[in-house]
N, C-alpha and C positions, 0 to 999 in steps of 0.2 A: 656425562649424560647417558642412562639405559634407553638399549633401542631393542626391540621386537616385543619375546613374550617375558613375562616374571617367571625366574626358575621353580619350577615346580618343589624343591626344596624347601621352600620359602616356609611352603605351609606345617614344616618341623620343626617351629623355631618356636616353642608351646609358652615358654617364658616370654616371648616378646609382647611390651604394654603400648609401646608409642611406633608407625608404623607411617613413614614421610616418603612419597613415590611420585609427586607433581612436579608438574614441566620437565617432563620427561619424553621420550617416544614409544610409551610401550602401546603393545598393541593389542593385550589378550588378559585374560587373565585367570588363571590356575583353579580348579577346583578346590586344592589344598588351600588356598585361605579361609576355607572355612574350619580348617582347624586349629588357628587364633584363637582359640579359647580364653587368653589372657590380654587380647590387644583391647584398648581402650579406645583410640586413636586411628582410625586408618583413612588416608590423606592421598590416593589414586589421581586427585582432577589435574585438569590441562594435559591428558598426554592422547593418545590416538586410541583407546582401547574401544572394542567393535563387537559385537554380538551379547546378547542378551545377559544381566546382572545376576549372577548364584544369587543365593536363597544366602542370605546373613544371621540364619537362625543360630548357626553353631558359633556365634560369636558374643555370646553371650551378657560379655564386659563391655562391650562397646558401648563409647560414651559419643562420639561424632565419629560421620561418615561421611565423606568429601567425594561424589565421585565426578565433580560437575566437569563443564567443558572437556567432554570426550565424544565418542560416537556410538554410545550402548544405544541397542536397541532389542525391540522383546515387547512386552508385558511384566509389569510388575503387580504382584497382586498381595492381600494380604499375608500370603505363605510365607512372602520373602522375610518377616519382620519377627517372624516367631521365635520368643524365648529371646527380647530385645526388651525386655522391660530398663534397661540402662541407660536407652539412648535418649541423649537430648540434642542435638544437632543433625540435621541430614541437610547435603547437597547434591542435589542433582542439575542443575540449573544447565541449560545449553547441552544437553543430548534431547534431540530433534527427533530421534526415533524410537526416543524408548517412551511408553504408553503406562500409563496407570491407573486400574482397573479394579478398585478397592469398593468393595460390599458396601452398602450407604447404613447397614448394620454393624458394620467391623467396630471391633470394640477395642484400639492400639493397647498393648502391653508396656508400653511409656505411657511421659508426661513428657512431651519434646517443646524445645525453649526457640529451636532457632530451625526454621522448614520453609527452604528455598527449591521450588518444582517449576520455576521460570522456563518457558520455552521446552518443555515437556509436552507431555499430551495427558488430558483427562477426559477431554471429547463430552464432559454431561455436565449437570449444574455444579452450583459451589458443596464441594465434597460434603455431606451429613457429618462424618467422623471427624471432624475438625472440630465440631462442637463437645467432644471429652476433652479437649485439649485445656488446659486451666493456667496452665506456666507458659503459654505462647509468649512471646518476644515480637518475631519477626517473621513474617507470612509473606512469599513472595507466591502467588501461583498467575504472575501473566505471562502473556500470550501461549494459553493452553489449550486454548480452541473451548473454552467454557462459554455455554449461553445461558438463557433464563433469568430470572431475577434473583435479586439478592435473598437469601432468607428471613422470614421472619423474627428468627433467633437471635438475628445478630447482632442487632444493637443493644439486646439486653447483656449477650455474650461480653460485648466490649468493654463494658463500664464492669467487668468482672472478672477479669482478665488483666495483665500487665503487658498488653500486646503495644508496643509504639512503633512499628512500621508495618503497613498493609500496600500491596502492589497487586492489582487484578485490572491493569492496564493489557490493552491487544487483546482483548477477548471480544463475546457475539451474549454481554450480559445487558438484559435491560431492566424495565420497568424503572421508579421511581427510588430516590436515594433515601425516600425515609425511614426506610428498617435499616437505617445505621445509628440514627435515634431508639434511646428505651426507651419501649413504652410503657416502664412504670419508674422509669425515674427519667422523665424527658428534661430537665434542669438541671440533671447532672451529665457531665463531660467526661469523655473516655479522655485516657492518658494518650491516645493515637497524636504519633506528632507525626509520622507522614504517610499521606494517606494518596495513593497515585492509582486513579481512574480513565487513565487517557483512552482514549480510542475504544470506547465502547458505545452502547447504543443505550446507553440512560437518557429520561426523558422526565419535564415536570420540573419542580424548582428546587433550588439549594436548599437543603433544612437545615436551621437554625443548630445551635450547639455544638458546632465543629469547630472547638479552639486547637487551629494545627499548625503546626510551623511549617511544613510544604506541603500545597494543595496542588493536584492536578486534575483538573477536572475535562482537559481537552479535549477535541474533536469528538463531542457525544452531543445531544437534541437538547439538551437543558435550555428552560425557557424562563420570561418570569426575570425579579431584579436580584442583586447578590444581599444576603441575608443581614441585617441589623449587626449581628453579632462579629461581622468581622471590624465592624469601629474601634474595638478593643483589643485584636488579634498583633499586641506589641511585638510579639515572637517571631511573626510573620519572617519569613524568608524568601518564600517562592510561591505564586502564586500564579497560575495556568489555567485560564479560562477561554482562550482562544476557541475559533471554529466551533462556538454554541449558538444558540439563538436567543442569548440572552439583553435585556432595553433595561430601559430608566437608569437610575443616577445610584454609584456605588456609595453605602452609606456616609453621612460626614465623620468623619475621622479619618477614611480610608479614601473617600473623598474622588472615588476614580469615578468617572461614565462610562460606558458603551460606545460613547459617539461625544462629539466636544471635545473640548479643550482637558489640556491635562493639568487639574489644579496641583498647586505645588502642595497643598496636604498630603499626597502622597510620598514629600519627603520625610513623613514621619516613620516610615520604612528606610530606619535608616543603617539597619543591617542583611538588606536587600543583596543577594546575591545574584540571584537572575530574574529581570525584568524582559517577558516576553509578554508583547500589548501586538501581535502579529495579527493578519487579517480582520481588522476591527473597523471603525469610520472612524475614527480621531483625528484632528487637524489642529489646525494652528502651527505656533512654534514648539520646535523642539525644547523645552526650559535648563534654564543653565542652571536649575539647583538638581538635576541628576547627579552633576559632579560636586557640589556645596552638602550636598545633605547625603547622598549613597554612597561613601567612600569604599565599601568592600564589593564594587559592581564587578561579578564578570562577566554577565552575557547581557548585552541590551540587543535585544528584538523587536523592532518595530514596522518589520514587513510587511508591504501591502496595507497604506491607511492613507492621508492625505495631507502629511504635513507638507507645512511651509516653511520658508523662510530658509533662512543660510544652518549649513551644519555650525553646530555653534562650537565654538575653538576654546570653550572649557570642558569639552568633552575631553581633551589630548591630556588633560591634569588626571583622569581616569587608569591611573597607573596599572591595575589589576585587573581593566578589560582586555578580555580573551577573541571574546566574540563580540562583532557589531555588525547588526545587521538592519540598514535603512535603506535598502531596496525598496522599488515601488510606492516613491512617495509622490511628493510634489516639492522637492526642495530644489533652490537654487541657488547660486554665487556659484565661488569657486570650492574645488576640495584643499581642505586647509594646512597649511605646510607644516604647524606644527605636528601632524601623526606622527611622525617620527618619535613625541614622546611615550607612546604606547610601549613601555617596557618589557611587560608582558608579551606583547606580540615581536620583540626584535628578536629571540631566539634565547634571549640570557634567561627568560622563565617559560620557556615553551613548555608547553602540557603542566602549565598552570594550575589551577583550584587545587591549589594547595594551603596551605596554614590553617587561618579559622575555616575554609569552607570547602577543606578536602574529604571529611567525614561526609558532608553534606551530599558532595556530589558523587561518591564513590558507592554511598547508601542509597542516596534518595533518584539517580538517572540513569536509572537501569530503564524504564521508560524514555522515548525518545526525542532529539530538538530536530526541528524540519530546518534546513540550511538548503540554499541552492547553492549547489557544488558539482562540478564537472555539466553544466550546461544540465541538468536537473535535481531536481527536489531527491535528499537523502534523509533520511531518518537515522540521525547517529545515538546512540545507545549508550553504554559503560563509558565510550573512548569519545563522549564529549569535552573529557576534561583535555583531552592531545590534539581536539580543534583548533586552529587561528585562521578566524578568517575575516576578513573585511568587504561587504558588500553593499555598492552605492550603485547601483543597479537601477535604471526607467526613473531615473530624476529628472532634473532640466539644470545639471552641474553644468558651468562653462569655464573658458581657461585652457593653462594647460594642463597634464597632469606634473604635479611639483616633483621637483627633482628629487625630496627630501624623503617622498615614497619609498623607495627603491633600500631606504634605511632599516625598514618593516622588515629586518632578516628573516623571523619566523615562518614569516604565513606560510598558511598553504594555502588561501586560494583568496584571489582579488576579481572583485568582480567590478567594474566601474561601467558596465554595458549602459549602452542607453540613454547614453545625455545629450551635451554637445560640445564636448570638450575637443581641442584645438592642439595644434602644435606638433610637438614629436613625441615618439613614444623615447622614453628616457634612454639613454645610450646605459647606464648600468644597470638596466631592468636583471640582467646577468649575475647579479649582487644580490638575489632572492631565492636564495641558492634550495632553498626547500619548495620553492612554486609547487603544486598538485595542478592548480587549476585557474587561469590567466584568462579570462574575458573582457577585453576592450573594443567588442564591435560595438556597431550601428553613433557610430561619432562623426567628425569632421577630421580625426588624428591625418596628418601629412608625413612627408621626407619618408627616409629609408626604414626599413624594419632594424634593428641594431645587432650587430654579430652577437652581443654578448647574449644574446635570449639564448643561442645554441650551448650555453652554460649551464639553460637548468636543468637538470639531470634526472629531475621528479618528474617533470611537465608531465601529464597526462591526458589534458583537456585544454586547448588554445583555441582561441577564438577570435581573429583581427579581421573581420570580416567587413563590408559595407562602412570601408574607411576612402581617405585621398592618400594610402599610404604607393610607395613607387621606387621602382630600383627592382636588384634582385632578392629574392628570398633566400636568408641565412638557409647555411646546410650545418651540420652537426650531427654529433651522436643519436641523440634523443630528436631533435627534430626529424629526423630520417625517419622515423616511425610514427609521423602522426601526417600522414598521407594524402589525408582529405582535401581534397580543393576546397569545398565549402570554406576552411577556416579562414583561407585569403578571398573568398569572394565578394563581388562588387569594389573592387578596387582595381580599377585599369591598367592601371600603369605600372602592376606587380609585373612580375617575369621571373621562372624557373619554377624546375620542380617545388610541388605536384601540381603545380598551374602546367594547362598545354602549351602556353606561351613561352617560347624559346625566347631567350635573353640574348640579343644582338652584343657584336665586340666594343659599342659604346658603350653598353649598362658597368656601369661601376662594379666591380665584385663585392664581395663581402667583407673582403678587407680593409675597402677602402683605398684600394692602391688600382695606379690605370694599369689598362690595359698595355699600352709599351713598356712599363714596370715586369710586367707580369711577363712579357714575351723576351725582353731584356735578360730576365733569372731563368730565363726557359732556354736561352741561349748560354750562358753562364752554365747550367747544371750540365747540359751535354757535352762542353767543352772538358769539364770535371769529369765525369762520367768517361769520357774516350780516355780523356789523359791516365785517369787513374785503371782503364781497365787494359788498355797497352803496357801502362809500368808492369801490371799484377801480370800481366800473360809471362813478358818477357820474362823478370824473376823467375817466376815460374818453373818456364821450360829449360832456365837454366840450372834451376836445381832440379829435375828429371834429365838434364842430359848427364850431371855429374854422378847420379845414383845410376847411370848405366852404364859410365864408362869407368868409375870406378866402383870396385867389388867389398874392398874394406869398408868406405863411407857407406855403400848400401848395406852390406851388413852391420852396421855401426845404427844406422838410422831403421830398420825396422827391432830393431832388439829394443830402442828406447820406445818407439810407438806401443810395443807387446810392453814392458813395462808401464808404462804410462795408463794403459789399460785396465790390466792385471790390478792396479790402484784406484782404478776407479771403477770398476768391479765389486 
């Protein structure tokens, strides 16, 4: 692995075409790369490099330029790009501080296929210069602080174009989505297969002609019902329409509502990979053809809505879910022992969306899944596919929690807050050896906290708060840093740190073993202790009294210590 700057040498190497420097540490980077004359290829991203990006003119050949996930920062302007008619690829994606500030006249000296500026800056509307572009692929420009509306150009642009992924999600764009429609061929359908709007401020209704395989349309004003034309949308994989203001009944074919019941036409998606239906009014039962008819499920999201009824235990046949999340409903029974067959989630596929729907996710969720995690709302990004989490959270679950839980090797975070579930908390909860994030308050859970929690070595977020839980509180590595009283409070009859409650010599330890056990080995160890440091005195001092009364053995014995030295020197 190189760490600091790139040797300035570098840039004498006039024959080099292919030019590979990511995941790395460097830190700088040479003016002499600009005289690559011949490099085609140059591949900088993932390492630490920091202050403003030379000017790429003098590299003439260059075909891609990778500089993404580092820390450039500057202004980039049309200067930088001159005498680059070669390039078809550029990444910048994930430098936070570098800015781009391109003429809405610039006229690029390419045709570029693949332009990722994610998480950049552009600070003004959607760039004019984008519209020379003709060989576009794949357009990533969110979260770049862009406002204003869509341009009028652009839906004639798309259908003229061989662009199949657009990402202008985390931006401050509004107005209406229908200049994504041509207006002179409005019955013809661009090739766009995923198209990710989240978290903007559009408003007005879905237009018609958007046959896409991943829709994101989240957390924006869209009002009004979902358009006729997704009755047809077989392709369909991902659809995100959460946090809109959108009523009435999703066409029949696609068969979803707004509010109701979830008819089973929906299992006509039946290469559905993520189903997020999150803050919506849906109720009823959960339907057991999720697992009959969506075999490739990884994420089901149904947060914050108002089902009933028992989780239903053809959910566990769900081999390939990653994420489940039914917080916030209104279901009740018990939670079901078999999760244990969530194989995905036991650690043997951890960081999962893989096979058929690792392209999907690797490409299409760079935009983000809301999860509550560590006691709030996160927005995970690229690294949804290395989530596992399980949360059943503000139900009305009762019972115990099953022992067969603790089987869920993977997770990282269980959330079961909020019901009224009973009993103890598992003695091998210690056997979830990746925990991030364990919430089991606001319950009826009883008995002792169990030593093995001071097992999990992730913990970051614990929460056993407003239980009947009682005894001392485990100590441990990792528990020793999560400080809070809060986490054990409203439960009285805890004792020991970080509670002020001093633990009297009745409370059981955490071992499990009494108190006269405990005072018995405490006698035993000192009896050890005396004995063995009398023996070691004695010996001892009588090998100092013979290295002073005899003069051969003393010098005999420091001759081998200076060798012994001299060797390990």
């Amino acid at each position: 692995m190189l760490n600091g700057t790139i040797p300035f040498s570098l840039g004498q190497l006039s024959n080099l075409n292919f030019l590979f420097l990511s995941f790395n540490w460097l830190s700088a980077l040479p003016l002499s790369l600009g005289n690559l004359t011949r490099t085609r290829v140059l591949d900088i991203s993932n390492n630490h490099l920091q202050g403003p990006l030379p000017t790429i003119g003098g590299l003439s050949k260059l075909d891609s330029l990778d500089i993404s996930n580092n820390y450039l920062s500057g202004i980039v302007t049309e200067a930088h790009f001159t005498n680059t008619s070669m390039l078809t690829s550029l990444d910048a994606t994930s430098n936070y501080r570098l800015s781009f500030k391109i003429s809405p006249n610039w006229k690029p000296p390419f045709q570029i296929g693949y332009l990722r500026l994610g998480s950049c800056k552009i600070n003004s509307v959607f760039p004019p210069w984008i519209r020379t572009q003709t060989r576009l692929n794949v357009l990533n420009l969110s979260n770049t602080s862009m406002s204003g509306s869509l341009p009028d150009w652009l839906g004639d642009w798309l259908v003229q174009i061989p662009l199949t992924f657009l990402a202008l999600s985390n931006n401050f764009l509004n107005g209406p989505l229908t200049n994504l429609v041509s207006n002179h061929s409005p019955n013809y359908s661009a090739i766009l297969r995923d198209l990710l709007l989240k978290n903007n401020l559009f408003n007005g209704s879905i237009p018609e002609s958007l046959h896409i395989m991943v829709l994101d349309l989240s957390r924006n004003m869209l009002s009004g019902t979902l358009p006729e034309c997704f009755r047809i949308l077989q392709n369909l994989k991902v659809l995100i329409v959460s946090s809109n203001r959108l009523s009435g009944v999703i066409p029949t074919g696609l068969a979803l509502s707004f509010h109701g019941e979830l008819p089973k036409t929906l299992a006509n998606c039946t290469r559905l990979a993520l189903l997020d239906l999150g803050e919506n009014r849906f109720f009823g039962n959960i339907p057991k053809w999720i697992r009959e008819n969506i075999t490739f499920l990884n994420i089901l999201r149904l947060h914050k809505n108002s089902f009933t009824g028992p989780v239903p235990v053809e959910l566990c046949e769900c081999s390939e879910l990653q994420i489940m999340d039914l917080g916030e409903n209104k279901l009740t029974g018990t939670i079901p022992r078999c999760f244990q067959n969530f194989s995905a989630m036991t650690g043997g596929n951890t960081g999962l969306i893989t096979s058929d729907n690792y392209n999907l996710f690797t490409t299409s969720f760079e935009q983000s899944l809301s999860l509550v995690m560590k006691g709030v709302v996160l927005d995970y990004t690229e690294t949804v596919r290395y989530v596992v989490n399980l949360d059943l959270s503000s139900n009305k679950l009762v019972g115990e929690i099953p022992t067969e839980l603790v089987l869920i090797s993977g997770l990282l975070g269980l959330n079961l807050s909020n019901n009224h579930l009973t009993g103890r908390i598992p003695d091998r909860i210690g056997d979830m050896n990746l925990l991030e994030s364990l919430d089991l308050s606001i319950n009826h859970l009883s008995g002792m906290i169990p030593q093995s929690l001071s097992a999990l070595t992730f913990l970051s977020h614990l929460n056993l708060s407003h239980n009947n839980l009682s005894g001392r509180i485990p100590t441990g590595s990792q528990l020793q840093t999560l400080t809070d009283p809060s986490i054990y409070a409203a439960n009285n009859e805890l004792c020991g740190s970080p509670l002020p409650i001093k633990c009297s010599r009745d409370d059981v330890p955490e071992t499990g073993r009494s108190a006269e056990e405990d005072e018995d080995d405490d006698g035993d160890e000192k009896i050890w202790i005396y004995g063995a440091t009398c023996g070691f005195t004695t010996g001892f001092m009588g090998i100092v009294a013979i290295l002073v009364l005899n003069n051969r053995w003393r010098l005999a014995f420091f001759k081998f210590v200076g060798f012994y030295i001299g060797r390990k020197l």
